[in-house]
C-alpha positions, 0 to 999 in steps of 0.5 A, a space after each residue: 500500500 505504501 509502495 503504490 502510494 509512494 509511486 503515484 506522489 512520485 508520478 504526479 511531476 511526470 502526469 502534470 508535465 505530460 497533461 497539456 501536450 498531450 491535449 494539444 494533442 487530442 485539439 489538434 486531432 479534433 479540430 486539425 486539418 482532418 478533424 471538425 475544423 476542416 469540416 467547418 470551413 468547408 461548410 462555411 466556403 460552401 454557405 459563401 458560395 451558394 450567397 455568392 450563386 445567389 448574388 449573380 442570379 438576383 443580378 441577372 433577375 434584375 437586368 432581365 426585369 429591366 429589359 422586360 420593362 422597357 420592352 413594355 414601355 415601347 410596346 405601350 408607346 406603340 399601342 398608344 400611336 395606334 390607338 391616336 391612328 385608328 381614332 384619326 382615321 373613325 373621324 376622317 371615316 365619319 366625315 366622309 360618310 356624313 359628306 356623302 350622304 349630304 349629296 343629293 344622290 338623284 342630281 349625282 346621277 343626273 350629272 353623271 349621265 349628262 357627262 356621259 351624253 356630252 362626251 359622246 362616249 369619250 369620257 376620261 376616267 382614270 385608271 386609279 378610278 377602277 382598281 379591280 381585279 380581272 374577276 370583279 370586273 367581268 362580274 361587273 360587265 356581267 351584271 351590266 348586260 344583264 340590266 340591259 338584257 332584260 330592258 331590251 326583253 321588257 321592251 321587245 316584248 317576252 312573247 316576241 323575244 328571241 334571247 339568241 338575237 339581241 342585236 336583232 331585238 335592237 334593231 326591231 326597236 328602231 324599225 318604225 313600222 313595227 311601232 304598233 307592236 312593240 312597248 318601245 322605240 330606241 334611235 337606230 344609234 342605240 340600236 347599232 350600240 346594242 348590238 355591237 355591246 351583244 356582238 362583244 359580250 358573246 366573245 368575251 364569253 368565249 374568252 372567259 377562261 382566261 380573263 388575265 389575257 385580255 381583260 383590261 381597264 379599258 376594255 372594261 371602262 369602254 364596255 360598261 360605259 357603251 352599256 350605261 348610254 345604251 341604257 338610257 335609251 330605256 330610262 
């Protein structure tokens, strides 16, 4: 017992002199390069580069923000000079409706027809007048001697009408003699008008299927207007 004892006192000098290198030890273990220290900082450069990710990414949120925005304020600057454009044009709209209505349409269509007379078939109409398409117009030019058709049938008379000769019709309009039976007489001009106009119209039915070859504004223009002075001679 007192052995023990006395080697414990005398290995107490050699305990203290050993305690703080040892627990240097066990801190550099602990917290050294492969310990909870490493660890530590790895998790703080770790911490610092997401914040630094998520720096950059704001930035870019923000520029891309800022482009959206300007885009919608040029876009809303567009809309608004559209909305002024198609405002400007309802107004113009809406005096040209209220000016053409103001025209007294029976004295416009009497004036158009005195011109027709007093030209004597040479009336000038540009070609800005008439911006149609092949198609439109020989519908027009259809129509045009279909009005005519039927006022030279209404005329002639239906029992005496023969549709396959409406030149000859015509000129049965200007016999005098036969002033008993028809409804109408026309002058023999008018006569020779329709029936040129009827000589016309059966070729360019043959012709119908290439509209594009030969249909132009003035052969257009010169039918139709042969068709309205023709149809004066029934007014």
């Amino acid at each position: 017992m007192d052995n023990t004892l006395n080697v414990v006192i005398a290995s107490a000098p050699l305990v203290h002199a050993l305690a703080w290198p040892v627990a240097a030890v066990i801190i550099v273990i602990i917290l050294g390069p492969t310990g909870v220290l490493k660890g530590v900082i790895a998790e703080l450069a770790n911490n610092f580069m997401k914040i630094t990710s998520s720096v950059d990414s704001f930035k870019k949120s923000v520029e891309n923000f800022n482009q959206t925005q300007l885009a919608f304020e040029e876009a809303h600057d567009t809309l608004t000079a559209l909305e002024g454009r198609i405002a400007g044009l309802s107004t113009d709209m809406k005096s040209l409706t209220e000016a053409f209505n103001s025209i007294d349409q029976t004295n416009f269509r009497a004036s158009i027809n005195n011109e027709i007379q007093n030209n004597d078939g040479n009336l000038k109409i540009d070609e800005s007048d008439i911006p149609l398409s092949e198609e439109v117009m020989w519908a027009n030019m259809i129509e045009k001697w279909k009005e005519l058709y039927d006022h030279l049938k209404n005329a002639v008379g239906v029992e005496n009408f023969d549709g396959r000769s409406a030149g000859a019709m015509a000129w049965m309009l200007a016999d005098r003699r036969r002033s008993s039976s028809i409804k109408r007489s026309i002058s023999k001009d008018d006569a020779a008008r329709i029936e040129h106009l009827y000589s016309n119209y059966k070729r360019f039915l043959r012709w119908s299927g290439s509209l594009k070859e030969w249909l132009t504004s003035d052969v257009y223009r010169n039918f139709v207007m042969e068709a309205d002075k023709a149809l004066l001679a029934f007014a």
